[in-house]
C-alpha positions in Angstrom: -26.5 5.8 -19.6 -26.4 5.4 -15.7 -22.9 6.5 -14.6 -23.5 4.1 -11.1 -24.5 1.4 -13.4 -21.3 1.8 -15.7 -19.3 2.2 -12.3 -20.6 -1.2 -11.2 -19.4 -3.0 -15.1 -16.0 -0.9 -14.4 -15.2 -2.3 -10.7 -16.2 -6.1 -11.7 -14.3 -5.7 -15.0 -11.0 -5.1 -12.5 -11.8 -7.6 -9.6 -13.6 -10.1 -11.5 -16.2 -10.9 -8.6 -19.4 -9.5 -7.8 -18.1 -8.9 -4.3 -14.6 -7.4 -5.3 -16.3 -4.9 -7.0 -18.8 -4.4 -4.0 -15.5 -3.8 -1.6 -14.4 -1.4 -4.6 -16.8 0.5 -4.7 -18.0 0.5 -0.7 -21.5 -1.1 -1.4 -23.0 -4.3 -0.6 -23.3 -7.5 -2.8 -26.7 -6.7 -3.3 -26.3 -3.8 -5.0 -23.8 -4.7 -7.6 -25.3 -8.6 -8.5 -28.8 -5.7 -9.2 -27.0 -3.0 -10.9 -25.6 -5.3 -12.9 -28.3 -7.0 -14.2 -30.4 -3.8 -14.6 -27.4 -2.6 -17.1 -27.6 -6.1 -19.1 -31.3 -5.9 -19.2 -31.3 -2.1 -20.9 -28.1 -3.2 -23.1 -30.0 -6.2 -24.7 -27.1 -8.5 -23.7 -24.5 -9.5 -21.4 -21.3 -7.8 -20.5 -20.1 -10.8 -18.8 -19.9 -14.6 -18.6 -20.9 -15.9 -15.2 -18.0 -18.4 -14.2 -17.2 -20.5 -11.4 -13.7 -18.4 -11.2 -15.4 -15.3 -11.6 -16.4 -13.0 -14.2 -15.4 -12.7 -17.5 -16.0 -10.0 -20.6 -17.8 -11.4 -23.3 -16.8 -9.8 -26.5 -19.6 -6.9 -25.8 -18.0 -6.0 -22.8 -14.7 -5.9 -24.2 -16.0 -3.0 -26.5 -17.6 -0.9 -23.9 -14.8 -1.5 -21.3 -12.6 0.4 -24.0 -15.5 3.7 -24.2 -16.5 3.3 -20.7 -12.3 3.6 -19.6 -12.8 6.8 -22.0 -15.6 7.9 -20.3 -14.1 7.4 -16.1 -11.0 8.7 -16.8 -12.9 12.2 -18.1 -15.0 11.6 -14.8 -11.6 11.2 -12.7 -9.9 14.8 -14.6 -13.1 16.3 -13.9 -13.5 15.5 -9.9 -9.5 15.7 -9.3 -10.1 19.5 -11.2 -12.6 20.8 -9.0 -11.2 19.6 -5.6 -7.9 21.1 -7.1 -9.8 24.3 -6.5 -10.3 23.6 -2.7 -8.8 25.5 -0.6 -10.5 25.7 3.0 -9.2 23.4 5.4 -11.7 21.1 6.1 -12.8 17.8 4.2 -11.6 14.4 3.9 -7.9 13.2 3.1 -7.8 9.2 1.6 -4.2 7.8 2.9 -3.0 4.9 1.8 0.4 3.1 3.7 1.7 0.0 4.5 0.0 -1.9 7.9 3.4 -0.6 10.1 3.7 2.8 9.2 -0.2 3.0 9.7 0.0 1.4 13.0 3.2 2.8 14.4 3.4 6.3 12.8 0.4 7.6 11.2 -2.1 7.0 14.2 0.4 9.4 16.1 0.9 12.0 13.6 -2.6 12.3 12.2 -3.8 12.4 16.3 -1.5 15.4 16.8 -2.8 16.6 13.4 -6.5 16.9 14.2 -5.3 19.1 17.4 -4.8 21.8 15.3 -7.4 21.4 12.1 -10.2 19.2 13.7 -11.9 20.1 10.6 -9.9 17.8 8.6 -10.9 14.3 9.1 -9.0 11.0 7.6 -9.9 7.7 6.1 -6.5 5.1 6.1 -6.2 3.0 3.5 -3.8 -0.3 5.0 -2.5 -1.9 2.2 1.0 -2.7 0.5 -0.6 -2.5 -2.9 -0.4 0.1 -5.2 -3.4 2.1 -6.0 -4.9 3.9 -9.1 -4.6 7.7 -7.7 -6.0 8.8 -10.8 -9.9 8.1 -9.6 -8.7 9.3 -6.0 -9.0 6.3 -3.9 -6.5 7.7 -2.1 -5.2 11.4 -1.6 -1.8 11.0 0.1 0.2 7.8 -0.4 2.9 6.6 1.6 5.6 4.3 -0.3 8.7 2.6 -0.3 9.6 2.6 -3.7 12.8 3.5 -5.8 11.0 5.2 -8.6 7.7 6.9 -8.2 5.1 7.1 -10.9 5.5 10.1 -12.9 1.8 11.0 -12.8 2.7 11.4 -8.5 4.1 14.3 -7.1 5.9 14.5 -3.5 8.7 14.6 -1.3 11.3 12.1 -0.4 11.4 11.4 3.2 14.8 9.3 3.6 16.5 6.4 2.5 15.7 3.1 4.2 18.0 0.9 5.6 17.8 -2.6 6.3 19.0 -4.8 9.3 19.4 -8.8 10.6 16.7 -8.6 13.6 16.0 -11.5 16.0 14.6 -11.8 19.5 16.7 -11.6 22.7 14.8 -15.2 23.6 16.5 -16.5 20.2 19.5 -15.2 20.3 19.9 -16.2 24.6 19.1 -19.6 23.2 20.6 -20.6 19.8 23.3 -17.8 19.8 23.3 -15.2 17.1 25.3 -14.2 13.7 28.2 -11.2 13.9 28.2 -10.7 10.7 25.8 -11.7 7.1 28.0 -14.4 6.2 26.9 -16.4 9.3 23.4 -16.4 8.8 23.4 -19.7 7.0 24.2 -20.9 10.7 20.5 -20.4 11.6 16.6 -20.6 10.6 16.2 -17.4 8.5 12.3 -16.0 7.5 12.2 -15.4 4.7 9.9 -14.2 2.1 6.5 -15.3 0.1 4.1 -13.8 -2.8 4.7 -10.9 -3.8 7.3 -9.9 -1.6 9.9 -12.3 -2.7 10.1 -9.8 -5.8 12.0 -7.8 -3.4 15.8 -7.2 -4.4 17.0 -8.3 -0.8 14.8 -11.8 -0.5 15.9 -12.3 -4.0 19.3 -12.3 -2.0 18.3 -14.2 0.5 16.6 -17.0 -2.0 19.9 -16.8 -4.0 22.6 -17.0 -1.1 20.4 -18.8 1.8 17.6 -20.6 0.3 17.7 -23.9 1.8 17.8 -22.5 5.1 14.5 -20.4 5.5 12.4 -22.4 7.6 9.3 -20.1 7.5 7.8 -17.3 5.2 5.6 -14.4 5.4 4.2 -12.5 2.5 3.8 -9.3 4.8 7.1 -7.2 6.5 5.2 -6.7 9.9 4.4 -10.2 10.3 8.1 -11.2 9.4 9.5 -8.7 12.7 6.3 -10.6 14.4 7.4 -14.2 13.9 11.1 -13.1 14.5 9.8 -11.6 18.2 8.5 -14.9 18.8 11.6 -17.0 18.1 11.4 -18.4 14.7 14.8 -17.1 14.0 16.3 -14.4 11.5 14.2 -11.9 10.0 15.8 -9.6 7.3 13.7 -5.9 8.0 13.6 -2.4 7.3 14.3 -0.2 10.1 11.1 1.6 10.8 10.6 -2.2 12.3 12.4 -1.4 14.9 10.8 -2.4 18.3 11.8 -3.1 22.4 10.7 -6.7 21.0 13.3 -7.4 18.4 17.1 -6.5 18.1 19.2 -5.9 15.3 22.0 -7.6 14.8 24.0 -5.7 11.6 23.0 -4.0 8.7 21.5 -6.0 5.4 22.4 -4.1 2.8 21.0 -6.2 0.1 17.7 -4.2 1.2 18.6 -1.0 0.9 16.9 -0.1 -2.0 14.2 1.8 -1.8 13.7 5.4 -0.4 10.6 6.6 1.7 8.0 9.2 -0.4 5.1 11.2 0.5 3.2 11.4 -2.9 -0.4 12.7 -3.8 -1.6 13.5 -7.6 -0.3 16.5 -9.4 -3.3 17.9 -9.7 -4.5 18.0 -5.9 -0.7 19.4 -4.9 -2.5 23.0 -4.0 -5.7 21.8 -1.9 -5.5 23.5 0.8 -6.3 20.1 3.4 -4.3 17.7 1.1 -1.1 19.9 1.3 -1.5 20.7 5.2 -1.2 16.9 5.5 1.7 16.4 3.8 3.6 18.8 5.3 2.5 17.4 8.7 3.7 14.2 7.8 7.1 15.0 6.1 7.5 17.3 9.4 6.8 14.7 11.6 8.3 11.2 9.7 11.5 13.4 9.3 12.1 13.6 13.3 12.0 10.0 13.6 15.3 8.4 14.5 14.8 5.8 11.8 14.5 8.1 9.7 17.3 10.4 10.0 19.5 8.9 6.8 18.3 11.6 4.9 19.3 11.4 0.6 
């Protein structure tokens, strides 16, 4: 069986679109909508059923997803075992982080990086999702999270704290809050999607509700729409900026602590573990950072 072809059923099988899995897997529409068919055709019948939501297993391709899941995941422990055994430092690191520490830390500390090993080039992946390490879509994550996933090894960079930030223009205005009781006072920005799963916006839902009078279902976008006025935003502080100031600590958000993570079994490749030690290095001489666990 063609292992691109069985590629192709596995990525539409997780997006459900012909074009999700083309993003996936870094290949045009095209290619997929052909590969697809081409697979169907030497099958003898169809893995999916063409709906105008997307695509959906039929009850064939609910019995090969279950071999062919088999048959990636030996693919995935076979690749992740030989690049295990890399140890020149050269190649390509995958690094996944959230939009601001991509735009406000990384793009300094991978520029400094490539001064010394301009052999070692990088591909950022900007996204606050979570992704499967186990096929190596990404080397190196960078996370916010309380608990990583046992299948990740890495380091603990430092707790992060949370603060009440607002603009000077807002606060020259309308005044500003001493203290958290007094938030109620004024329009808040709070939280949407995903992010209202959050333990501190399910504070702020609880507590202050009725007073958000905008949302954003991304952190940067919340210290944006604070800079331009729209009132309270509730922030970690590696969202501190010249733009925004920060009123008083909210420490309904402290939850979470900062972690440098890659698979256990790429912890020895040579490039891989250069990078992380650059980036613990460098993240850990941040100010913001300094509330070391």
């Amino acid at each position: 069986m063609d292992w691109n072809a069985l590629k192709v059923f596995l990525a539409i099988a997780e997006t459900g679109t012909l074009a999700g899995a083309a993003r996936l897997l870094e290949v045009n529409h095209s290619t997929v909508f052909r590969r697809l068919n081409a697979f169907e055709t030497k099958l003898g019948g169809r893995v999916f059923e063409r709906l105008p939501q997307g695509y959906r297993l039929t009850s064939m391709g609910e019995e090969l997803l279950l071999r062919s899941e088999k048959i990636a995941g030996a693919f995935d422990d076979l690749d992740r075992s030989i690049v295990g055994k890399d140890f020149q430092p050269r190649g390509v690191v995958k690094i996944t982080a959230p939009n601001n520490i991509a735009y406000h830390f990384l793009s300094r500390y991978l520029t400094d990086f490539n001064n010394i090993y301009p052999d070692i080039r990088f591909e950022v992946l900007v996204s606050n999702l979570e992704f499967n390490m186990n096929d190596r879509r990404a080397d190196i994550a960078v996370r916010a999270t309380p608990s990583p996933p046992e299948h990740l090894v890495g380091r603990s960079i430092s707790a992060i704290s949370w603060g009440v930030y607002t603009s000077p223009r807002f606060r020259d205005k309308f005044g500003a809050p001493s203290e958290l009781k007094q938030v109620g006072q004024y329009p808040l920005i709070g939280a949407t999607g995903a992010m209202r799963k959050l333990p501190g916006f399910i504070w702020l839902e609880k507590h202050y509700g009725e007073h958000i009078a905008s949302r954003c279902d991304d952190i940067t976008a919340m210290s944006c729409f604070a800079e331009a006025g729209q009132g309270l935003a509730f922030l970690p502080d590696d969202q501190r900026r010249p733009e925004i100031i920060r009123l008083f600590d909210f420490s309904p958000g402290k939850t979470s602590d900062l972690w440098i993570l890659t698979h256990s079994d790429l912890r020895k490749v040579e490039r891989i573990k250069l990078v992380m030690q650059h980036l613990y290095t460098a993240f850990t001489e941040e100010d913001v950072y300094q509330s070391k666990l």
